[in-house]
C-alpha positions, 0 to 999 in steps of 0.5 A, spaced: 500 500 500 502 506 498 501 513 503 501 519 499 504 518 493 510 514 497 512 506 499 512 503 505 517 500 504 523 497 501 520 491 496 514 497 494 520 502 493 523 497 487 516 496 484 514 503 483 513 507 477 519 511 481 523 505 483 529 509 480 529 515 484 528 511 490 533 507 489 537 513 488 535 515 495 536 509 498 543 507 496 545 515 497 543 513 505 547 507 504 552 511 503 551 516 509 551 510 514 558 507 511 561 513 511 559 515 518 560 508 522 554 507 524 554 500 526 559 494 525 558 487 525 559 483 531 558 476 533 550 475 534 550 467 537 550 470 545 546 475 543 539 475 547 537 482 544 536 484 537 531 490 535 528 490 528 529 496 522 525 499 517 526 502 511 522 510 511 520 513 504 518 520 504 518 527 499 520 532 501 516 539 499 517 546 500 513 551 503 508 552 496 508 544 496 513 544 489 516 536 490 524 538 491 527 531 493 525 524 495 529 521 502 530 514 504 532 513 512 533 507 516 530 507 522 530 502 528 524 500 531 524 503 537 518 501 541 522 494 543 526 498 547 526 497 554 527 503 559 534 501 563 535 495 559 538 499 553 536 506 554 535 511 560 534 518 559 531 521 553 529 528 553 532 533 548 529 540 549 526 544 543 525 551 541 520 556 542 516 559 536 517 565 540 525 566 540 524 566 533 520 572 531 524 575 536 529 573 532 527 575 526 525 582 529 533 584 531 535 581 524 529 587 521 531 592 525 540 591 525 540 590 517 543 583 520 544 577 515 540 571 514 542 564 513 538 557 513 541 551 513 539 543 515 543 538 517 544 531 514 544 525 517 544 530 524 542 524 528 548 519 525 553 524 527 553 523 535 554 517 539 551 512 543 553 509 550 548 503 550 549 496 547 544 496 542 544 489 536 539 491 531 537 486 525 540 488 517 534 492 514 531 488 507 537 490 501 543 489 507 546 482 507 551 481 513 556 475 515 553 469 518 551 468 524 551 476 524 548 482 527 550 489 527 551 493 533 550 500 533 556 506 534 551 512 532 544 513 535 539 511 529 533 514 527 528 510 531 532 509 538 528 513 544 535 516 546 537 518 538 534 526 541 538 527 547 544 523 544 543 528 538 543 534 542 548 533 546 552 531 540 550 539 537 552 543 543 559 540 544 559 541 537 558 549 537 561 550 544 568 549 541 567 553 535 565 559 541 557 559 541 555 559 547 547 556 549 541 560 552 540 560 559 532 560 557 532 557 551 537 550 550 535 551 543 539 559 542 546 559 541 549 566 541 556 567 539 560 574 541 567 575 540 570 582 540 565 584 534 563 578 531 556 577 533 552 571 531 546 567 534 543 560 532 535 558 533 535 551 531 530 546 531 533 539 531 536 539 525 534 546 522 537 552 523 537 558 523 543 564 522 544 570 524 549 574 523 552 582 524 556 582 517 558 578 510 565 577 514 562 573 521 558 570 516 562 566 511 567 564 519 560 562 521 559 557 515 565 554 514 567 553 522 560 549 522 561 546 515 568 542 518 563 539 524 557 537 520 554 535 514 549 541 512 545 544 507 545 551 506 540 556 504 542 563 502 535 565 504 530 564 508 525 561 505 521 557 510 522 553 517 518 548 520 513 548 515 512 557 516 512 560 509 517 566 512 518 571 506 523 577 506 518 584 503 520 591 505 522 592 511 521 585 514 519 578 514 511 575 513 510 569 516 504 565 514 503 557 514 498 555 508 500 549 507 499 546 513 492 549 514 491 546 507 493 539 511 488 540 516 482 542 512 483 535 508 484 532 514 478 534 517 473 535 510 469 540 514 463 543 509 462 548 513 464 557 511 465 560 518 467 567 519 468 567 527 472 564 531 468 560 535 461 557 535 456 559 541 457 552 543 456 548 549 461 543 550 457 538 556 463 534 560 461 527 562 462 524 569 469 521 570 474 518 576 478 523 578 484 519 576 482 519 568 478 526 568 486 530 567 486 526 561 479 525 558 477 532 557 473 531 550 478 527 547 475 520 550 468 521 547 468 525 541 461 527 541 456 530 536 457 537 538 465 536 539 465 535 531 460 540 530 465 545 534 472 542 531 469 543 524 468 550 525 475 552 528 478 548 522 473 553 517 474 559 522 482 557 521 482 556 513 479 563 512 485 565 516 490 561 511 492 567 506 494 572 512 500 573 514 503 575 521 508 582 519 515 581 522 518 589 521 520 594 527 518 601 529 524 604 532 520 609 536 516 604 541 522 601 545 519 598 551 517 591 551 509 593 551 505 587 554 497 587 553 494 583 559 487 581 561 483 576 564 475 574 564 471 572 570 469 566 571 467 560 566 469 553 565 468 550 572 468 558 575 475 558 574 477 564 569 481 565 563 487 570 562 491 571 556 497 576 554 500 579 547 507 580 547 509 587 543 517 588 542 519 595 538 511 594 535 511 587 532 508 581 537 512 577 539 508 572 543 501 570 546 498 566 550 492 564 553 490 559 560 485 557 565 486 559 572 488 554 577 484 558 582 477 561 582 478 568 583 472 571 587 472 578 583 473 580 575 480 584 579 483 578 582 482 574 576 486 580 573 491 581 578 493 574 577 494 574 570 499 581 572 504 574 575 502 570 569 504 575 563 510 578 567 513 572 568 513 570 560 515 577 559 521 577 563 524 569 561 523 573 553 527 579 555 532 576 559 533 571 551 534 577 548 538 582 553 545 581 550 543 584 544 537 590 546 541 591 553 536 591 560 528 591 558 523 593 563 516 590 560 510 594 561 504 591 563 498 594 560 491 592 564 484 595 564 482 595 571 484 599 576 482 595 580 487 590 580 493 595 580 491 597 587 490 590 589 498 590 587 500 596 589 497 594 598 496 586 596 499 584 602 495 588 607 488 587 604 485 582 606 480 581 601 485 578 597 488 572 602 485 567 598 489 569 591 494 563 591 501 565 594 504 564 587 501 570 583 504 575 589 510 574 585 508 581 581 509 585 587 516 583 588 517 584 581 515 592 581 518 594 587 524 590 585 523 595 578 523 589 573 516 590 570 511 596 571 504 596 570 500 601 566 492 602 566 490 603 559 482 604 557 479 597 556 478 598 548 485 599 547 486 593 549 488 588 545 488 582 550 481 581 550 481 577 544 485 571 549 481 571 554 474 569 551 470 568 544 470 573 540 464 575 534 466 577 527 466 585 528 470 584 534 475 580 530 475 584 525 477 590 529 482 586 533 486 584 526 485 592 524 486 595 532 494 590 530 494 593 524 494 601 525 497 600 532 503 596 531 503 595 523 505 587 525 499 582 524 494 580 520 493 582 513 492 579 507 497 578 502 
């Protein structure tokens, strides 16, 4: 059987229409593995464990989904491994989203060059600690009584992630990066006036760089330690369309909104968010209800709501989200808000991330407390939003110096709780945790403005919005920070 124009495995890549190309693909991967040491034939009569592998076809496109290459990987089946047997830890940690817009936007603003790049091969670089056996894959004959043990972590193994990541951070130390304390994923490198940051994700990477002359050190120092792929450009990264226009990069992610609406075959033509639709919930145990939510049960209603996010989301799949920088708004500005009640009584805040006018990060939550009035639902939202505001700065500091976020909120009411929090005694029930905002604006590390409530452009995080309001949110971004929606 074929999946998406692809075999699914070796025997239906030799009988394809394209069995050319795939064999191409899949002795080019013999190739690599040879290449890189990455098993040895050893002696298999002792062995008691010995995993299987499989062959991997896939196509690769580019973000308007033109086919660029087809790819063959091998990989081991790892769901026969066994935790303390032949793997331990398997954590690898991975980038935010946010860190690249942040990026992006130093690029814009610095005039600094960009590069992307993937690597190739990027787990068969680093090295195993376990003893694992594996099976020679259909296509590889090996000796009698043989069994290949591995020498380098194998697509499929469970610790291949961490082993990898490991592999690359010891790889940038030496050339002179040096991680981000926030962001495990964020390498920066600053010797005398060479400056360069790295945003990479598994084994796509994006380079930025102060100059021409940083850039082509920065190149050639990587390209002597792995096998990479350069991009003179940035095209797209992890399946976002990112284009260079005028001033700055738009973001847009059609592709996979395309994806998502065949999935699904919705036939509805949403113009709002969000449906007025109750979504009831079913009695559970209290040690299944963290994990059920409506993903046990899928319901009529539940569909119902599905399809008309995915309608609302396909509406959006021509707009772009406008990276460009506007020099006179060097505060980080943070819009903050919260509703009242909802779910289970339990309220919702949300914040939006404004750096030199470009948004650069959201988020919206349920609170794990019931907050008595809309005030206190507010004012614990003022904790929820300076603590994300300060971890995205503290990213950025070596480049844009100390920044002071201003928390913008529409409740006076919440400020005052702030400003003498700890001799009210109407707040005592607000949970220890959320004081952490008093601290933070004696310590001057945030400050707290009011601003009135139609400017406030965290409203849209906190609850379902008509299409009026959208429209005047999307336009509201528009004019006051020429960095969002607009269609292309």
């Amino acid at each position: 059987m074929y999946c998406n124009g692809t075999p699914t495995n070796y025997h239906e890549a030799k009988s394809t229409p394209q069995d050319a190309e795939w064999m191409e693909v899949y002795k080019e991967e013999l190739r690599n593995l040879k290449s890189m040491g990455v098993w040895e034939e050893v002696e298999g009569d002792n062995v008691t464990k010995i995993l299987g592998t499989q062959w991997v076809f896939s196509l690769k496109s580019d973000s308007n989904g033109r086919l660029l290459r087809h790819k063959a990987r091998l990989i081991v089946q790892g769901h026969q491994q066994i935790q303390g047997v032949n793997f331990e830890e398997t954590f690898a940690p991975t980038p935010t989203f946010a860190t690249l817009r942040s990026i992006l936007i130093l690029t814009s603003k610095n005039s600094w060059k960009i590069n992307t790049f993937d690597v190739t091969s990027a787990y068969l670089h680093s090295k195993i600690n376990e003893v694992i056996f594996v099976r020679p894959p259909p296509g590889i004959t090996i000796g009698e009584n043989k069994v290949l043990r591995l020498k380098k972590a194998l697509y499929g193994l469970k610790q291949a992630g961490k082993c990898w990541w490991l592999h690359l951070k010891n790889v940038l130390q030496e050339i002179g990066f040096k991680a981000n304390n926030n962001d495990q994923s964020t390498y920066v490198y600053k010797i005398s006036k060479d400056y360069a940051m790295l945003w990479i994700h598994v084994d796509n990477g994006v380079l930025v760089m102060r100059n021409n002359n940083i850039r082509e050190k920065m190149k050639m120092k990587l390209t002597e330690k792995l096998k990479l792929r350069w991009d003179e450009d940035i095209n797209s990264m992890v399946g976002i369309e990112i284009k260079w226009k005028g001033n700055g990069f738009c973001l847009k992610q059609p592709r996979l909104i395309k994806k998502l609406v065949q999935a699904i075959d919705s036939q509805l033509t949403a113009s709002q968010p969000l449906p007025n639709i109750k979504l009831e919930s079913s009695p559970a145990s209290q040690i299944d209800r963290h994990y059920l939510k409506i993903c046990d049960e899928c319901s009529a209603q539940s569909l119902e709501a599905l399809k008309h996010l995915v309608d609302y989301i396909n509406t959006t799949k021509n707009q772009t989200l406008k990276i460009g920088v506007d020099n006179t708004r060097r505060d980080m500005e943070v819009y903050v808000n919260a509703n009242w009640g909802g779910e289970g009584s339990r309220s919702k805040h949300g914040f939006c991330i404004i750096l030199y006018g470009t948004m650069v990060a959201w988020n919206s939550k349920r609170q794990s407390c019931i907050a008595s009035l809309t005030c206190k639902a507010k004012y614990m939202a003022l904790s929820f939003a300076a603590r994300e505001a300060l971890w995205l700065a503290s990213n950025i500091e070596d480049v844009i110096g100390h920044q002071c976020p201003v928390l913008l909120l529409d409740n006076k009411s919440a400020i005052q709780i702030e400003k003498n929090s700890s001799s009210k005694k109407k707040s005592r029930q607000i949970q220890r945790q959320f004081h952490i905002i008093d601290e933070l604006v004696v310590g001057k590390k945030v400050k707290i403005n009011w601003i009135a409530t139609t400017e406030q452009m965290a409203d849209i995080f906190t609850k379902a919005q008509g299409k009026i309001k959208t429209n005047q949110f999307g336009g509201c971004m528009e004019c006051l920070w020429g960095c969002v929606l607009r269609r292309t």
